[in-house]
C-alpha positions in Angstrom: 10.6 -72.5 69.5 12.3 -75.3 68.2 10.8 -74.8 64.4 12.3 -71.1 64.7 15.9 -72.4 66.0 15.3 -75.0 63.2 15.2 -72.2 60.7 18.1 -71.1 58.3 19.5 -67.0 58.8 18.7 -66.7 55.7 14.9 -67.9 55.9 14.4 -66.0 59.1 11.2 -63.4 59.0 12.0 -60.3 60.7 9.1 -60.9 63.7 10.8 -64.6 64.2 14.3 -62.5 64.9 12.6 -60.3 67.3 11.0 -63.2 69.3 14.5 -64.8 69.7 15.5 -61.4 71.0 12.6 -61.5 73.3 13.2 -65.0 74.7 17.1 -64.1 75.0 16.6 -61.0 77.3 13.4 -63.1 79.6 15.3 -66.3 80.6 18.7 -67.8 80.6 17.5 -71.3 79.2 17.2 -69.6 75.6 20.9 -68.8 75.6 21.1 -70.7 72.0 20.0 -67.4 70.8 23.1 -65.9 71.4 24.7 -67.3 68.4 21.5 -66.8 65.8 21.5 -63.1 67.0 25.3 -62.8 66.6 24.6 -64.5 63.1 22.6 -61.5 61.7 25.4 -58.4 62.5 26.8 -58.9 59.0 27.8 -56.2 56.8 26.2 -59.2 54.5 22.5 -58.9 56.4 19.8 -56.7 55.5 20.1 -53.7 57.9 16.6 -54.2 59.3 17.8 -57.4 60.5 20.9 -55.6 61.5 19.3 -53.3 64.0 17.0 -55.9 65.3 19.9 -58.2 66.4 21.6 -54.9 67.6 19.2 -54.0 70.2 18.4 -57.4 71.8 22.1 -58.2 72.0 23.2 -54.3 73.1 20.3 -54.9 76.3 21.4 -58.5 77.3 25.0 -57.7 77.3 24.6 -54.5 78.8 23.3 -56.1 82.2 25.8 -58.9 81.8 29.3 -57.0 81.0 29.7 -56.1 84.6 29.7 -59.6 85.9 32.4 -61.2 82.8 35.8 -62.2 83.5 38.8 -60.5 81.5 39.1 -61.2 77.6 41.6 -64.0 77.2 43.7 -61.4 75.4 43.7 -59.2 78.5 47.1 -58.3 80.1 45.3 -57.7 83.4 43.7 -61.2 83.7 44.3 -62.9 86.9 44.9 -66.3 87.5 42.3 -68.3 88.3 42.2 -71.5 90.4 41.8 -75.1 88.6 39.1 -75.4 91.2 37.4 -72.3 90.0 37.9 -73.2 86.5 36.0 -76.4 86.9 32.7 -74.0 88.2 29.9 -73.9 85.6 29.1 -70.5 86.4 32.8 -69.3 85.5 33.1 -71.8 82.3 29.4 -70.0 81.4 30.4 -66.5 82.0 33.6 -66.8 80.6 31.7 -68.2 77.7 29.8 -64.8 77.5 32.9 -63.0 77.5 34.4 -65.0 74.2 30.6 -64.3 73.0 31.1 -60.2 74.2 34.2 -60.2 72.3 33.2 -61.5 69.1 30.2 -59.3 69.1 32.6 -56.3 69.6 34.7 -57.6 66.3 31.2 -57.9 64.3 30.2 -54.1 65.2 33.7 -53.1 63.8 33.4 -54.9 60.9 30.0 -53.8 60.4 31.2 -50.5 60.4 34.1 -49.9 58.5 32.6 -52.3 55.9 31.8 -49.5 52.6 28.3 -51.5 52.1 27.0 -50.4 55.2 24.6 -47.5 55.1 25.3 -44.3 57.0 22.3 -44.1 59.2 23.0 -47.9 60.5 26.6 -46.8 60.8 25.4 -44.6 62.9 23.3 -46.1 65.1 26.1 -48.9 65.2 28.6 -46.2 66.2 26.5 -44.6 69.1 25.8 -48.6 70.8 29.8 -49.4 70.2 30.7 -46.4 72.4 27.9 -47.0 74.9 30.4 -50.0 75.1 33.2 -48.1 75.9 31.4 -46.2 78.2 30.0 -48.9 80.5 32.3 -51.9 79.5 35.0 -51.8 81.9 32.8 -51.8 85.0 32.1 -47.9 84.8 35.7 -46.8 83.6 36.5 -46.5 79.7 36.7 -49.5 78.2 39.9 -48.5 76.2 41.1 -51.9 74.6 37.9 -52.1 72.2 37.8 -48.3 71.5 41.9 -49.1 70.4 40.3 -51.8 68.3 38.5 -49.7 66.6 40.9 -46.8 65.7 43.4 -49.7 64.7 40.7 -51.1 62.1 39.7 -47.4 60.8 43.5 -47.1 60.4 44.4 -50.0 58.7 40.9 -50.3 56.4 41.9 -50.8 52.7 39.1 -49.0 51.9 38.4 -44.9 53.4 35.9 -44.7 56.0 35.3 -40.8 55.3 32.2 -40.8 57.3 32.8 -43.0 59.8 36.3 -40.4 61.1 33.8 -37.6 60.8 30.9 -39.0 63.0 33.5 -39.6 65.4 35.4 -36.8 65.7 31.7 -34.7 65.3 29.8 -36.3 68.1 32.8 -37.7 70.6 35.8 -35.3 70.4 34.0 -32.7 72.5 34.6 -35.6 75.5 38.1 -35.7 77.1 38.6 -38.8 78.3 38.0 -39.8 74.0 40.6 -37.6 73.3 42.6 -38.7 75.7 42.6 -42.3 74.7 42.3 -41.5 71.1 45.9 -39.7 71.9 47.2 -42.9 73.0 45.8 -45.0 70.1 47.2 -43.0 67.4 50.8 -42.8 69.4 50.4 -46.8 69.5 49.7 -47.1 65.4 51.9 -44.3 64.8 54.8 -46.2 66.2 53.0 -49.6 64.4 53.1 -48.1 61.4 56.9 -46.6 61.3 58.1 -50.2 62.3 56.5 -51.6 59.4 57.4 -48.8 57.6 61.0 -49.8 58.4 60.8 -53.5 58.0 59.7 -53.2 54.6 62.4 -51.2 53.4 64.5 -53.8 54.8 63.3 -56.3 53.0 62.0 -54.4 49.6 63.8 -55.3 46.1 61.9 -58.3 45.5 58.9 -58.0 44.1 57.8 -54.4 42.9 53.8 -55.0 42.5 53.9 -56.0 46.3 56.2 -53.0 47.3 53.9 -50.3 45.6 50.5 -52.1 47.2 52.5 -51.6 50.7 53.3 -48.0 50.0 49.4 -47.1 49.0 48.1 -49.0 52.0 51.0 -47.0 54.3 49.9 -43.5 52.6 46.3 -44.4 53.4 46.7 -45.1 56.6 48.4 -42.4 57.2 45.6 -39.8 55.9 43.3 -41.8 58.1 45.7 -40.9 61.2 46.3 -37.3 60.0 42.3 -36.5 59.4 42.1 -37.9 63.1 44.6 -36.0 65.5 43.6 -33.1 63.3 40.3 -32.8 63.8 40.5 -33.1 68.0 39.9 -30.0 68.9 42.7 -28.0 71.4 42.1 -28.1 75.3 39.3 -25.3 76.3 40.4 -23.5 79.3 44.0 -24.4 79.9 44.3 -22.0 83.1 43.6 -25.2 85.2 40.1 -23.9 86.3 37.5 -25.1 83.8 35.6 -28.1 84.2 35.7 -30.8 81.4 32.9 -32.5 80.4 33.5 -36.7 80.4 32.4 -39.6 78.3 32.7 -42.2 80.8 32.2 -41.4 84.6 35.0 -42.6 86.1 37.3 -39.6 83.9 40.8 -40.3 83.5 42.8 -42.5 84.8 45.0 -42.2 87.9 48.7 -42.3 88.8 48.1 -45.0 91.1 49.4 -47.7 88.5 52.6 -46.3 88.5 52.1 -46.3 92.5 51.2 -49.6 92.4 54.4 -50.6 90.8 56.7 -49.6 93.4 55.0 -50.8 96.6 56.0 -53.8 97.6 53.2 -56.7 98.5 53.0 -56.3 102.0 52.3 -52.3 101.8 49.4 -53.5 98.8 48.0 -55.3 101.3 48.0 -52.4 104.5 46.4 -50.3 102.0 43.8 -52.1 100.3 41.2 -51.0 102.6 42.5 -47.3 102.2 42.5 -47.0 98.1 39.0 -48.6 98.5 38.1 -45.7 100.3 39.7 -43.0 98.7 39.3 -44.2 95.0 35.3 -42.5 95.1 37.5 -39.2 95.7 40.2 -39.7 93.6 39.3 -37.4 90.8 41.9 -35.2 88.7 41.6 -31.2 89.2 41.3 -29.5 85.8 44.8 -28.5 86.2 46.0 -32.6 86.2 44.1 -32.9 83.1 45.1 -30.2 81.2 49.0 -31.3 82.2 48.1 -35.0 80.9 46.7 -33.9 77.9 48.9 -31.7 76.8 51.5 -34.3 77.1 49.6 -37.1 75.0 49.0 -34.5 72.6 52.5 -34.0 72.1 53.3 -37.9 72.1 50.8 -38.2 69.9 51.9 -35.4 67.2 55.7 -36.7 67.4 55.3 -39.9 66.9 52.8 -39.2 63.5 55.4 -36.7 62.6 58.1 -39.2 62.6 56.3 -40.9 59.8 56.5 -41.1 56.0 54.0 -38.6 55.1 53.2 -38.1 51.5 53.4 -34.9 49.9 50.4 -33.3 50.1 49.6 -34.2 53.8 53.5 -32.8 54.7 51.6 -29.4 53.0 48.6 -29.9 55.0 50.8 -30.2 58.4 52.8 -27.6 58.2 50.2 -25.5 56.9 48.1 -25.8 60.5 51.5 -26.8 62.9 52.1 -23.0 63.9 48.2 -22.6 64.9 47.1 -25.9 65.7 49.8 -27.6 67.5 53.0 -25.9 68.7 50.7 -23.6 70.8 49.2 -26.9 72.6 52.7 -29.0 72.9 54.3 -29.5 76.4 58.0 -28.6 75.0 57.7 -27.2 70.8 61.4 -27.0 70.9 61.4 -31.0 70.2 59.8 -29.9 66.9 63.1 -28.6 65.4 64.3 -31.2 63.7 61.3 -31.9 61.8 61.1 -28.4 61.0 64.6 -27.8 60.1 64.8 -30.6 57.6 61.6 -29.3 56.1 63.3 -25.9 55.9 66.0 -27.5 53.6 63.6 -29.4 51.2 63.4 -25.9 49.6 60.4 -24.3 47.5 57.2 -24.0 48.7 57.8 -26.6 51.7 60.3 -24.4 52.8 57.9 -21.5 52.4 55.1 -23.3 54.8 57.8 -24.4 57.1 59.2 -20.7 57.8 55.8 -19.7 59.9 56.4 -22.1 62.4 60.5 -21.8 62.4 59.7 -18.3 63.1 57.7 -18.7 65.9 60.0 -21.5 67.5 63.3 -18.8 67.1 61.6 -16.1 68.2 59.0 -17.5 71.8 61.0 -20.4 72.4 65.0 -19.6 71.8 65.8 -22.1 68.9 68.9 -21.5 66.9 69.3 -21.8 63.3 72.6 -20.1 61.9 71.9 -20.2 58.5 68.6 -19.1 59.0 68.8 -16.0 56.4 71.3 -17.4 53.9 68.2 -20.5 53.6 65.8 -17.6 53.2 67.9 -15.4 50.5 67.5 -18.6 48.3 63.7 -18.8 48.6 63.8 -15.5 47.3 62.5 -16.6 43.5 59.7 -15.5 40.9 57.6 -18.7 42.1 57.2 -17.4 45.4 55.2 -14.1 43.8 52.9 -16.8 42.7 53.1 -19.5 45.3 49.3 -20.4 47.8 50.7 -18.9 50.8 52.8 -15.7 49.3 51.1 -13.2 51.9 51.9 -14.8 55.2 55.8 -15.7 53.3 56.0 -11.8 52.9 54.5 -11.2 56.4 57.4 -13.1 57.8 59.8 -12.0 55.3 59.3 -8.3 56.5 59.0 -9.7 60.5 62.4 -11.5 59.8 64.2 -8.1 58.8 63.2 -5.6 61.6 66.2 -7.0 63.8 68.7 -4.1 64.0 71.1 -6.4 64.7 70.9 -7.5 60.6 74.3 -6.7 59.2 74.2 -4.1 56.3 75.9 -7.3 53.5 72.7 -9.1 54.5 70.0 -6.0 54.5 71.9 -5.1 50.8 71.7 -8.5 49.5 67.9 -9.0 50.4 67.4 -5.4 49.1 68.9 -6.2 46.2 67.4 -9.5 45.6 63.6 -8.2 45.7 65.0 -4.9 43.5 65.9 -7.5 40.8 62.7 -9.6 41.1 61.1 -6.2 40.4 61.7 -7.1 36.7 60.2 -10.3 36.1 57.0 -10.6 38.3 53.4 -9.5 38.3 52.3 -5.7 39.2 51.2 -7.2 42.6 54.5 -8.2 43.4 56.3 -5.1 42.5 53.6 -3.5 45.0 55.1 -5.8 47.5 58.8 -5.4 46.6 58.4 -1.9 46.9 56.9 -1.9 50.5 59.4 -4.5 51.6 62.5 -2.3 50.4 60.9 0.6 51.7 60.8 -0.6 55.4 64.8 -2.3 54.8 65.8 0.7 53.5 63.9 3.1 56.7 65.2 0.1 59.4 68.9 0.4 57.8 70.3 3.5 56.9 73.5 2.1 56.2 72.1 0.5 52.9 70.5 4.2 51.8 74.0 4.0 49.1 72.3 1.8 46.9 69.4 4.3 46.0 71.9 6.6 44.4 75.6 5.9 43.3 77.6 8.0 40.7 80.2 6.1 38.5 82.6 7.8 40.8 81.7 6.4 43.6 84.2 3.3 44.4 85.0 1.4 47.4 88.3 0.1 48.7 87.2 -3.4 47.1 86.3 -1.3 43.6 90.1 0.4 43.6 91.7 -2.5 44.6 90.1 -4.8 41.8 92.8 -4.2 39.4 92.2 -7.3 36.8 88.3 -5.7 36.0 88.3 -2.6 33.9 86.5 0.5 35.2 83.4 0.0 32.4 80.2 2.4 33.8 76.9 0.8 33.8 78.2 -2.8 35.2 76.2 -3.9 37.5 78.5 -6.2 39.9 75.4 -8.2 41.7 75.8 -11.6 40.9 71.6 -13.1 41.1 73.2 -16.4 40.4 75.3 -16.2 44.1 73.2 -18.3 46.7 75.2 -17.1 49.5 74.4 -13.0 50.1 77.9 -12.6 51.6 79.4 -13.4 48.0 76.5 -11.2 45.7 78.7 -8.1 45.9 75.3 -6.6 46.8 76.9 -3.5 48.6 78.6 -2.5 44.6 75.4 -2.4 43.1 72.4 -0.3 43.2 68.8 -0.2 43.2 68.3 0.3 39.5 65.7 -1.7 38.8 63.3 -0.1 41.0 64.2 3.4 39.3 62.7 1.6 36.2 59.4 1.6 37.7 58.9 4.7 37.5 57.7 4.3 34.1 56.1 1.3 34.6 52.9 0.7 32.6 50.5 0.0 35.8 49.8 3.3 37.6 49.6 1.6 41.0 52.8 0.9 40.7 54.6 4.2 39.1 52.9 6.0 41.6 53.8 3.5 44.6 57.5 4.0 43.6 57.6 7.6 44.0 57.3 6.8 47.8 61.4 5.7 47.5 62.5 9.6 46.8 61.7 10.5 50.2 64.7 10.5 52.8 64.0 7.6 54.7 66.5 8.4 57.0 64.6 10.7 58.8 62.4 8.2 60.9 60.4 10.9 62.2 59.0 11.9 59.1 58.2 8.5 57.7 56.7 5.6 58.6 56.6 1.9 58.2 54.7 0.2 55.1 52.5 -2.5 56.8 53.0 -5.3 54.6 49.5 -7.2 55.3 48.5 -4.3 52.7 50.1 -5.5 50.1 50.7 -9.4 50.3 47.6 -10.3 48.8 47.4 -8.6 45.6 46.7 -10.0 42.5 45.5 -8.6 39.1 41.7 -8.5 40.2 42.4 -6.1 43.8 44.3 -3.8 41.8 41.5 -3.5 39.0 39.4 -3.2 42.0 41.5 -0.2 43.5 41.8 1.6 40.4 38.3 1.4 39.7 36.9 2.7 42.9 40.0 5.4 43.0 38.8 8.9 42.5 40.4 11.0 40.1 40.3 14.4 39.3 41.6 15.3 36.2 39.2 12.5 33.6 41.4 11.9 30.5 39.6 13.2 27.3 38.8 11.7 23.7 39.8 14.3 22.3 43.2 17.1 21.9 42.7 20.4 22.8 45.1 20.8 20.1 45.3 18.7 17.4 49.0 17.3 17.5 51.3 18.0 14.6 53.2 14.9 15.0 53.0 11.1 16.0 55.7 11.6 18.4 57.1 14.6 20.4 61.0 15.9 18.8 62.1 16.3 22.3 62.2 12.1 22.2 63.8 11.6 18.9 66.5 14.1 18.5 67.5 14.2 14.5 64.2 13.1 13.5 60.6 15.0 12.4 57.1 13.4 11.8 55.2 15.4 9.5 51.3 13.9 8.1 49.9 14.5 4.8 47.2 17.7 6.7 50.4 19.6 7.6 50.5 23.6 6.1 54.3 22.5 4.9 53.4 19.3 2.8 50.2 21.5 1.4 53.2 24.2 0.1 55.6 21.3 -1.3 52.9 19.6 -3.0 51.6 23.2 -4.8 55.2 24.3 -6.0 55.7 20.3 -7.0 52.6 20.7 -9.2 53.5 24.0 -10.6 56.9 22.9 -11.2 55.1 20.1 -13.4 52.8 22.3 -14.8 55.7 24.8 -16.0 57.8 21.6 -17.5 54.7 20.5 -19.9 54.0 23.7 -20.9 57.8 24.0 -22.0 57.1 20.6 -23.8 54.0 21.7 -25.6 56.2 25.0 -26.8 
């Protein structure tokens, strides 16, 4: 025994590690071993050595924990007695404790350390929660799991696959969410008060400033890839049972109870909350109500952070599906929604989908709501990621009868000069989305057809412009629709696709001659249809389209002329075949003939 103590780490044979283990777990009098064991969970060890410390210290401390005083760094530590402190048995298990906790900061380390292989991070991961499950005298043992967010968080290096065994095997448990709620809310909050203390005292020196921003954008990610892959409450009717981590479940309300009542009325019912604490359980209903609300902590206080570009996409990408549904009150998302809304381009395009939903289910207000979404009206937009649920929204924004016809003109008008300059796709869109303005508003059916004599009182009265036919007096420049002079101008552009060189679309134009007035005879375009066009589906529709006149090879006549008279009056396009250039070229040669033959006389 005293030849293996003797021994270096470093020098220790595998079977020598294992008898230490041994001794530790069969008698208190080899509690040296503590310390060798504790030696070996290194990220520097070999992981045989590793698992073998893992397992002797995991069983020893498991039938220990119970019996340890508080961490030192424990808020609910009581105080003790000089008289109690002076017992060996307290300085010994209070020992332990300081032992318990250092072997908690090893496992950590151990695995958020990028050495570390993945099936020993693993195994590490599954002993650290058996921690947290049984730690805290049956209840879970929140203060090391927060230890361990906090040190995935604020790694400098990503722990990828440590987030994704956690949220893969422990996420399905509620009481993990639950806490892991709270954690994030706590570094959430951590992280903006740094955030704001180094802007305070930034300027000095630039190296340092830019190493603070990457470690701030990192951590960040870390926190995003965690509250986003918790999956939503199952069964939020208040009915379904929810399967636990820890037995105990949630906590209580009683330490908010415990609070207000005075010392005397702690002591009358002392007795009585030792009774009634085996039956104080949460219904389903209580959980899903305290859930919902540390979600919703949670989410506002990561939303409140500096978040880089492409996560801002990723969030507002999944906020309409994935968390306004699941928030105690969405309307407290506004703000962050509004000033995203403002950004302008494609943030302002992901941003609109859960706008909508929050002015439409939940009574949020936004006066410049369509003047904000006439300038997103742009040629990127035709080619933008999320174009199809933009133009899904676009056409939900405009069925309001309520629209006033400045504002249904101006849109109109808008998409009808887009026509020109994007792809065929998006003409196949603009069409629908006119089509259904022009059906939903009848008092906008002027700008399909308008003679030159056709003026309004704003026309006649405009006595400093000459009357000039064919000026078009919308202004595409104008970002507010009030000021386009929409309701002067006409849908020209889209008569120019009539001719336009994709059939699809020539033919998906005609659909505009009917009289969309008469609602009974017409219907709605469904926009879905078209939003998500691109070169490829309409090769793939004109492909599979039956036709049933096939184009020939070859002329059933053989044309006369390169071009038709009837579309170049004045002019005629004779080849060298013709019957008339045969004639010119025989009295040509006979006039030549006749002059040599004078010559030759």
């Amino acid at each position: 025994m005293a030849s293996i103590l003797a021994k270096k780490p470093k020098k220790m044979k595998l079977k020598e590690l294992k008898i230490l283990g041994q001794q530790l777990l069969s008698s208190r009098a080899h509690i040296n071993n503590l310390p060798l064991l504790l030696g070996f969970i290194s990220p520097s060890s070999p992981p045989p050595y590793v698992l073998e410390s893992l397992l002797s210290l995991q069983s020893f401390f498991t039938t220990v924990l119970a019996d340890l005083p508080p961490s030192q760094s424990s808020k609910k530590r009581p105080r003790i007695d000089d008289s109690a402190k002076q017992d060996p048995e307290f300085i010994y298990r209070t020992w332990l404790r300081s032992k318990f906790d250092e072997f908690v900061t090893l496992l950590i380390e151990v695995l958020i350390s990028p050495d570390t292989e993945d099936a020993l991070r693993e195994i590490l991961l599954d002993s650290f929660m058996e921690f947290v499950k049984l730690g805290n005298g049956g209840s879970f043992y929140s203060s090391i799991y927060h230890k361990l967010l906090r040190s995935i968080v604020n790694s400098p290096t990503p722990v990828d696959f440590l987030s994704e065994l956690l949220a893969l095997k422990y996420f399905k448990y509620i009481d993990v969410r639950y806490f892991t709620f709270i954690s994030l809310e706590k570094l959430a909050k951590a992280l903006d008060t740094k955030d704001t203390a180094d802007d305070e005292t930034a300027g000095g020196d630039g190296d340092s400033g830019s190493q603070s921003r990457e470690s701030m954008e990192l951590s960040i990610h870390k926190i995003h890839y965690i509250i986003s892959h918790i999956p939503p409450l199952e069964g939020n009717d208040g009915k379904s049972e929810y399967e636990m981590w820890s037995g105990s479940g949630l906590p209580s309300n009683e330490e908010h109870d415990k609070k207000k009542l005075s010392k005397a009325q702690k002591a009358e019912d002392k007795g009585w909350k030792a009774e009634k604490q085996t039956n104080n359980v949460l219904s389903p209903a209580s959980i899903a109500k305290r859930m919902k609300l540390k979600f919703t902590k949670a989410w506002i206080s990561f939303l409140r952070l500096p978040i880089p570009v492409n996560v801002y996409k990723e969030v507002l990408a999944t906020l309409h599906q994935a968390v306004i549904p699941h928030l105690s009150n969405p309307i407290i998302l506004c703000d962050f929604l509004t000033k995203s809304y403002d950004i302008g381009g494609v943030v302002s395009v992901m941003a609109l989908s859960s706008l909508f939903i929050l002015m439409t289910q939940h009574g949020l207000e936004y006066p410049n709501f369509y003047e904000k979404l006439y300038a997103l009206l742009s040629p990127s937009i035709f080619m933008a990621k999320h174009r199809a649920k933009f133009f899904q929204l676009l056409d939900s924004c405009l069925k309001s009868p309520l629209l006033p016809a400045y504002l249904a003109a101006a849109l109109a008008k808008k998409l009808s000069r887009l026509s020109i300059c994007v792809p065929p796709s998006g003409e196949l869109v603009i069409i629908a989305l006119i089509h259904n303005l022009l059906r939903r508003h009848p008092s906008i059916n002027c700008l399909v057809h308008k003679e030159d004599g056709d003026e309004s009182e704003e026309d006649k009265n405009d006595s400093g412009s000459e009357k000039r036919p064919g000026i078009d007096h919308f202004n595409s420049e104008e970002s507010n629709p009030i000021k386009s002079n929409a309701m002067r101008s006409s849908l020209w552009e889209i008569d120019t696709l009539r001719h336009h060189y994709c059939p699809p679309v020539s033919r998906f134009v005609l659909s505009l001659e009917n009289d969309l007035t008469v609602r009974s005879k017409t219907t709605e375009m469904d926009i879905k249809d078209f939003s998500s066009g691109s070169y490829a589906t309409i090769f793939g529709d004109e492909i599979r389209r039956r036709v049933k006149q096939v184009p020939l090879a070859f002329y059933k006549a053989t044309p006369t002329s390169l071009f038709p008279e009837s579309e170049f009056c004045g002019w005629t396009f004779k080849y060298e075949g013709s019957n008339e250039i045969k004639e010119q070229k025989t009295v040509e040669e006979d006039d030549a003939s006749t002059k040599r033959q004078r010559i030759e006389c």
